[in-house]
KOLDRENKOL-976981 format. One record per atom (N, C-alpha, C, O): atom name; x, y, z; residue number from 1. Coordinates in nm, 2 decimals. Layout:
N
atom->CA xx->X yy->Y zz->Z seq->NUM $
...
! end
This chain:
58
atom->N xx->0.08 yy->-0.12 zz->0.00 seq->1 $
atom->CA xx->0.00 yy->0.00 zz->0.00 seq->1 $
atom->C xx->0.09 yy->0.13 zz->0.00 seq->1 $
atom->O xx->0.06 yy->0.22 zz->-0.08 seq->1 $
atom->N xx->0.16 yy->0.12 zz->0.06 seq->2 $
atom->CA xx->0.29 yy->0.22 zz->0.09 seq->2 $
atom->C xx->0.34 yy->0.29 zz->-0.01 seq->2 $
atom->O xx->0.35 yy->0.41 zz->-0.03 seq->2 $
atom->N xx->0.39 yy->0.14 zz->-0.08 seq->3 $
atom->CA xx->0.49 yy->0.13 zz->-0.23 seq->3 $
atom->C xx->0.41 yy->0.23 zz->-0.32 seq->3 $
atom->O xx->0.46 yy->0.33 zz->-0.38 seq->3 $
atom->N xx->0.24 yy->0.19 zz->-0.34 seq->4 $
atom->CA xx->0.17 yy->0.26 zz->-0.44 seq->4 $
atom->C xx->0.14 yy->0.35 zz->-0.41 seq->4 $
atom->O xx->0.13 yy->0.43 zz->-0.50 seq->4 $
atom->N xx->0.12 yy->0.41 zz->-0.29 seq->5 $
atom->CA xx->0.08 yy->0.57 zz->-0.23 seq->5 $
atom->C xx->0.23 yy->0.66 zz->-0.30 seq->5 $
atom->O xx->0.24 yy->0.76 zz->-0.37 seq->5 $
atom->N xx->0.31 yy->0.59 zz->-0.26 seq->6 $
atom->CA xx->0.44 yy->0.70 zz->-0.34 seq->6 $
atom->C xx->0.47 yy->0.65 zz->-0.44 seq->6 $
atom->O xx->0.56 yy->0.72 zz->-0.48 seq->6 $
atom->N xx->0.42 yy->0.53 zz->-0.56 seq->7 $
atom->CA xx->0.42 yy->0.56 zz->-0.68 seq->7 $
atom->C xx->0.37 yy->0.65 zz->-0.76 seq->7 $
atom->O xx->0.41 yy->0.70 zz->-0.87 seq->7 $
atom->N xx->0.22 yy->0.66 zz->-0.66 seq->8 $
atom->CA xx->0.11 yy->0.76 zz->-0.72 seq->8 $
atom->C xx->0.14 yy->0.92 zz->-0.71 seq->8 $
atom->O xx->0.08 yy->1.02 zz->-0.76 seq->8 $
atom->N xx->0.24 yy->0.92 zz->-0.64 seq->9 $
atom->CA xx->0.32 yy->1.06 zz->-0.61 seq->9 $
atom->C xx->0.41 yy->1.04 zz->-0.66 seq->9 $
atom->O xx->0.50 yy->1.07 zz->-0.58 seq->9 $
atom->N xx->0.46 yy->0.99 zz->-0.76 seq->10 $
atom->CA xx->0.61 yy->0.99 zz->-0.80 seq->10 $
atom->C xx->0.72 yy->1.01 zz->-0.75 seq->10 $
atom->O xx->0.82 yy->1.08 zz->-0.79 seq->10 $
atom->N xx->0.69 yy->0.92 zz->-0.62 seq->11 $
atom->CA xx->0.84 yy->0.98 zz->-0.54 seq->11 $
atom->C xx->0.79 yy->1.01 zz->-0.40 seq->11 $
atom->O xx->0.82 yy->0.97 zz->-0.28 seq->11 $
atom->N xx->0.71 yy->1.11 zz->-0.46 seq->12 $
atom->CA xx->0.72 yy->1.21 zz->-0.32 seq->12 $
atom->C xx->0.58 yy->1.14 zz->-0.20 seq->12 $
atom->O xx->0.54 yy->1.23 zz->-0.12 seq->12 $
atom->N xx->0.52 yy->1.04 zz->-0.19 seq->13 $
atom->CA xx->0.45 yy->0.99 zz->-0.13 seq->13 $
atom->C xx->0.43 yy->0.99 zz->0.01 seq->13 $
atom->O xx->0.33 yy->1.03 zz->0.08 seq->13 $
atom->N xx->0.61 yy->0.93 zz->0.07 seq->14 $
atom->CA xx->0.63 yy->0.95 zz->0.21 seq->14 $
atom->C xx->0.76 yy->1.00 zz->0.21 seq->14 $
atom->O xx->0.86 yy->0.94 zz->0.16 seq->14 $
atom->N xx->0.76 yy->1.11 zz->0.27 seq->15 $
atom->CA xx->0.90 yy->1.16 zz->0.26 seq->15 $
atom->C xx->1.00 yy->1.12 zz->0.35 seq->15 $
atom->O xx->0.96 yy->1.02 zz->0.42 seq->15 $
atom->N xx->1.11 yy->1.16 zz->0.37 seq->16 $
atom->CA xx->1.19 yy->1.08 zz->0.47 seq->16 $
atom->C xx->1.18 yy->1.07 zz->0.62 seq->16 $
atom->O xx->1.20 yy->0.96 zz->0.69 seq->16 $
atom->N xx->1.13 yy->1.21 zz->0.69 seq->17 $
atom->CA xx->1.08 yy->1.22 zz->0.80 seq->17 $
atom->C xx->0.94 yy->1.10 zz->0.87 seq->17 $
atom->O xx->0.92 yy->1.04 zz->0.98 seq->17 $
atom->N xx->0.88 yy->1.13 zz->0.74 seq->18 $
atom->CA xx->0.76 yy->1.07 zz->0.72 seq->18 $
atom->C xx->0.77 yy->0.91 zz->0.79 seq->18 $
atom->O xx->0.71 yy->0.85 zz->0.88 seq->18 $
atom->N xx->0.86 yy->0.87 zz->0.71 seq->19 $
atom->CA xx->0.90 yy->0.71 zz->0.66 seq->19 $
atom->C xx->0.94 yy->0.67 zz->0.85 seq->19 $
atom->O xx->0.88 yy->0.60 zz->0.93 seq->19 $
atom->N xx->1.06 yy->0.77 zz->0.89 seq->20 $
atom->CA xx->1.11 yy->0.73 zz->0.96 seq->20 $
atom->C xx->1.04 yy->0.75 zz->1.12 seq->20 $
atom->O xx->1.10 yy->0.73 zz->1.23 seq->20 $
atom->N xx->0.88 yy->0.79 zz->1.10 seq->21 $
atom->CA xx->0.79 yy->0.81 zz->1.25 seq->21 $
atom->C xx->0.72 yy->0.67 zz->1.18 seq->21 $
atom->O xx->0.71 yy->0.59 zz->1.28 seq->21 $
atom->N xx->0.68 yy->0.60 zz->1.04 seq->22 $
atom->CA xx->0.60 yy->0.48 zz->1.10 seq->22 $
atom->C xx->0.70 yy->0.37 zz->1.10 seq->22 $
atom->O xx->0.65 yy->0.26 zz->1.10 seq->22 $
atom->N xx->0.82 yy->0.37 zz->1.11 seq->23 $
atom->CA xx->0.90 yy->0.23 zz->1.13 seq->23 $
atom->C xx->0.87 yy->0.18 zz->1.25 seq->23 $
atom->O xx->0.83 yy->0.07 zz->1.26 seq->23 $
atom->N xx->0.90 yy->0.26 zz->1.37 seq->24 $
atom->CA xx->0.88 yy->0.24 zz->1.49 seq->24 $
atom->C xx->0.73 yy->0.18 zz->1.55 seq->24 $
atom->O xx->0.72 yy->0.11 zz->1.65 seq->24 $
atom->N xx->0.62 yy->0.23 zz->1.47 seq->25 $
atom->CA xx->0.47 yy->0.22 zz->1.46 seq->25 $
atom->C xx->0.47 yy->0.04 zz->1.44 seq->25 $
atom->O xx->0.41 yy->-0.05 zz->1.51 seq->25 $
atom->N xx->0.56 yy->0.02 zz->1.29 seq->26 $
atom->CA xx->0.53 yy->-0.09 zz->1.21 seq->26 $
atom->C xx->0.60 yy->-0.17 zz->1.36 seq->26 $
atom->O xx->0.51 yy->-0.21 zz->1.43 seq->26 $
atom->N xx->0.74 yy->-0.19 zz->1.42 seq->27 $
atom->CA xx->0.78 yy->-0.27 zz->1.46 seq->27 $
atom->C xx->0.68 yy->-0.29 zz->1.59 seq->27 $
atom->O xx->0.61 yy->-0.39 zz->1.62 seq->27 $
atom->N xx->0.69 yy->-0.17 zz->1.66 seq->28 $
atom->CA xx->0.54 yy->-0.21 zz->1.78 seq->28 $
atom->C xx->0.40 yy->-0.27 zz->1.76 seq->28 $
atom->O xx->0.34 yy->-0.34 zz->1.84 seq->28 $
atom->N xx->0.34 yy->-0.24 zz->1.63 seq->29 $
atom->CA xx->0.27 yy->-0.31 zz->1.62 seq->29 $
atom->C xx->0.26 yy->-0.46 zz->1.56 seq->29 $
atom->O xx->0.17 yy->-0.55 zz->1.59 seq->29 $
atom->N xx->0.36 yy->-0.48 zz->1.49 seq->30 $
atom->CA xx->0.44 yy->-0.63 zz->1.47 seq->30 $
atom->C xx->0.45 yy->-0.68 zz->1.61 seq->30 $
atom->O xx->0.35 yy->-0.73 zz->1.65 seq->30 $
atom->N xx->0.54 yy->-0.67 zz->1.68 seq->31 $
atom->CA xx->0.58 yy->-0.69 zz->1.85 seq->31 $
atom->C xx->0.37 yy->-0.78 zz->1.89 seq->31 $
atom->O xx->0.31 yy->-0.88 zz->1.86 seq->31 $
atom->N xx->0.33 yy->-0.66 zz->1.94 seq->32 $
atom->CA xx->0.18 yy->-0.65 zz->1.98 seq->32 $
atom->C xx->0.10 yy->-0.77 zz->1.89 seq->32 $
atom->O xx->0.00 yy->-0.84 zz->1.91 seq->32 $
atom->N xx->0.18 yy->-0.76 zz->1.81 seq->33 $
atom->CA xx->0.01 yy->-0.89 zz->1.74 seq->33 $
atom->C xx->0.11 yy->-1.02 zz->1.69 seq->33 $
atom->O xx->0.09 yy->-1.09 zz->1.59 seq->33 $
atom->N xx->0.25 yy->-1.04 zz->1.81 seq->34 $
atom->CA xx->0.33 yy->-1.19 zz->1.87 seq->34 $
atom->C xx->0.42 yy->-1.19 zz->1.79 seq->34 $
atom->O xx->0.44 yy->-1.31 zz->1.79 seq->34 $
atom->N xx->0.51 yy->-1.13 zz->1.68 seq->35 $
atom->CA xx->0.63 yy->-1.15 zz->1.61 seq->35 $
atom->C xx->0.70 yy->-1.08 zz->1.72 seq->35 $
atom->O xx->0.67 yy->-0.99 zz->1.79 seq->35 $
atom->N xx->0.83 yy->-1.16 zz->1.72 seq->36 $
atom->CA xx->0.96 yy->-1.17 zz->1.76 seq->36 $
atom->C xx->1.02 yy->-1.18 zz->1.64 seq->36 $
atom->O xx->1.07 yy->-1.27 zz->1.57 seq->36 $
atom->N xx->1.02 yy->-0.96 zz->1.63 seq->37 $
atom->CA xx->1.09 yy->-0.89 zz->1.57 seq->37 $
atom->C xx->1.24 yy->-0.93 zz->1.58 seq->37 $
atom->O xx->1.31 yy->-0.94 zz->1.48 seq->37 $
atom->N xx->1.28 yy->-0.94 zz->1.68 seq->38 $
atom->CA xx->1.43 yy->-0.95 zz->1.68 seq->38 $
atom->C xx->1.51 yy->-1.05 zz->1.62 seq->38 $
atom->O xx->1.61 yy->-1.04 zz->1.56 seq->38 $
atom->N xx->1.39 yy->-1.20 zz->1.67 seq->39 $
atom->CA xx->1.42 yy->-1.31 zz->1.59 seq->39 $
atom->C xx->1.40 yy->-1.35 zz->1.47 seq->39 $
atom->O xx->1.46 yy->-1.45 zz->1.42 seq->39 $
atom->N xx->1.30 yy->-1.26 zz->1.40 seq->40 $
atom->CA xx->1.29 yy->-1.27 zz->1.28 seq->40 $
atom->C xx->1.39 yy->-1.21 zz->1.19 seq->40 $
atom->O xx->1.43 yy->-1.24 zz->1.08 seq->40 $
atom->N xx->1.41 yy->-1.12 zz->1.25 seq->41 $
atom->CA xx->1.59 yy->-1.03 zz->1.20 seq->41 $
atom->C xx->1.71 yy->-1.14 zz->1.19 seq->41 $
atom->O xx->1.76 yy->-1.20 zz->1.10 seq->41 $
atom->N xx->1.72 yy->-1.13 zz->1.33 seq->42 $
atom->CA xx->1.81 yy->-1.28 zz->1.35 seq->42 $
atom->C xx->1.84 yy->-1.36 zz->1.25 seq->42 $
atom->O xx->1.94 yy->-1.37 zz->1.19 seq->42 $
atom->N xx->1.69 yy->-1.44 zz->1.24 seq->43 $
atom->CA xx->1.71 yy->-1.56 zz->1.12 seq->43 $
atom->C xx->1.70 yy->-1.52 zz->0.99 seq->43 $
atom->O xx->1.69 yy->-1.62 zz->0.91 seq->43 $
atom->N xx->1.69 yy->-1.38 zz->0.93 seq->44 $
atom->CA xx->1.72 yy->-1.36 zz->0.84 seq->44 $
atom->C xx->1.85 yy->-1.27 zz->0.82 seq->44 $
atom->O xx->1.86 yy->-1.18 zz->0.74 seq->44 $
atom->N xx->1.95 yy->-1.31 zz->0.88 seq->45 $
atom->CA xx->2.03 yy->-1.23 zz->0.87 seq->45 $
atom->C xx->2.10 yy->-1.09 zz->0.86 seq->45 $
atom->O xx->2.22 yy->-1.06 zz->0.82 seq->45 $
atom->N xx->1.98 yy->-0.99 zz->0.91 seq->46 $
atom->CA xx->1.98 yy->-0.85 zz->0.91 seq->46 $
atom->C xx->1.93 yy->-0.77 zz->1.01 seq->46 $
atom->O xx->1.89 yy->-0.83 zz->1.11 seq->46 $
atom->N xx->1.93 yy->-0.67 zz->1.01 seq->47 $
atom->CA xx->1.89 yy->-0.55 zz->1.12 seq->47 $
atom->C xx->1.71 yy->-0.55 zz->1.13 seq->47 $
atom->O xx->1.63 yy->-0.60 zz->1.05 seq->47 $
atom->N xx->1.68 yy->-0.50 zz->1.23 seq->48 $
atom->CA xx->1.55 yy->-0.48 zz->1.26 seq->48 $
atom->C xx->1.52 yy->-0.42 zz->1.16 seq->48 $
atom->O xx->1.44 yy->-0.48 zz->1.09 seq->48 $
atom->N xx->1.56 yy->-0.30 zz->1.12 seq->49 $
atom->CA xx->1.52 yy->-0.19 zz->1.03 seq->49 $
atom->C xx->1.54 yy->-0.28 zz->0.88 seq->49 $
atom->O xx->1.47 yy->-0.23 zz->0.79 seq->49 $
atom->N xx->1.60 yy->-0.37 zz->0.85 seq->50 $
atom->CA xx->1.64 yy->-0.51 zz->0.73 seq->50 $
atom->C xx->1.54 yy->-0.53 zz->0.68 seq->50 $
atom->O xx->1.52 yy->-0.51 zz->0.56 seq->50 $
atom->N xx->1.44 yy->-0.59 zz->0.79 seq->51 $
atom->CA xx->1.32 yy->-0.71 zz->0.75 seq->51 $
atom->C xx->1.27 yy->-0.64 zz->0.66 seq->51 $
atom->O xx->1.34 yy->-0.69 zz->0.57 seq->51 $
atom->N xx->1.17 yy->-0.55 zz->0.60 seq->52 $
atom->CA xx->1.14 yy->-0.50 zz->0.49 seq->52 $
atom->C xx->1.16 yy->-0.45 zz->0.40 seq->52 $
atom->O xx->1.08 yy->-0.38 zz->0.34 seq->52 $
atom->N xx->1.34 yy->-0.48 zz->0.36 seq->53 $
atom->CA xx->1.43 yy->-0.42 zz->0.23 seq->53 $
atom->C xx->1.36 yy->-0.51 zz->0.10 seq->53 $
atom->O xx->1.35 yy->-0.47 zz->-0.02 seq->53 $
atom->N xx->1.33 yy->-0.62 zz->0.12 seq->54 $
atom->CA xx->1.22 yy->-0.68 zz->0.04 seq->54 $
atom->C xx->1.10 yy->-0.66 zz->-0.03 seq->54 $
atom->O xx->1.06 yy->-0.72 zz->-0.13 seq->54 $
atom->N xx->1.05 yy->-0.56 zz->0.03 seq->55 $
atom->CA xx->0.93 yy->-0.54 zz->-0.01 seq->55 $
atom->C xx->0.91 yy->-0.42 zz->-0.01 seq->55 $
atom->O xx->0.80 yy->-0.39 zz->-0.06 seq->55 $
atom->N xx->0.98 yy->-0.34 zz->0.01 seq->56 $
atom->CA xx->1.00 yy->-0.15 zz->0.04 seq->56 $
atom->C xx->1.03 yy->-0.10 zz->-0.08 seq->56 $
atom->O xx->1.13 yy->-0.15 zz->-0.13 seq->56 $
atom->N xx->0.96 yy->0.00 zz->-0.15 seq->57 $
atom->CA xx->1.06 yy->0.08 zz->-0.25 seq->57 $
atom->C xx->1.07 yy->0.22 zz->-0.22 seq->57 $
atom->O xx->1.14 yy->0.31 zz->-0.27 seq->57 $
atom->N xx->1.00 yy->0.22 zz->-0.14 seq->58 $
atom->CA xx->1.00 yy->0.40 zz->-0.03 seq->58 $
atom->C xx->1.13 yy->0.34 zz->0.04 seq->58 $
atom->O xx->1.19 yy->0.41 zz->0.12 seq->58 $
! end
């Protein structure tokens, strides 16, 4: 949903500041509904902030 909100703006969708108030949103609410954020980092080999270099183009 993310991806296409700033496709649809060409860019400018979520700006940097923007981006960087819902990460903390996305991991607490991850946490809250039973992912073990840390562990899922863990076993993928990367940073908390990692887990969604997959699927992110913001």
């Amino acid at each position: 949903m993310l991806n296409q909100i700033n496709e649809d703006h060409d860019g400018a969708g979520c700006e940097t500041e923007e981006r960087e108030e819902l990460c903390p949103y996305i991991d607490q609410t991850s946490t809250e509904h039973g992912n073990d954020v840390p562990a899922l980092a863990a076993r993928r080999g990367v940073s908390r902030t990692g887990i969604t270099d997959d699927w992110r183009d913001w």
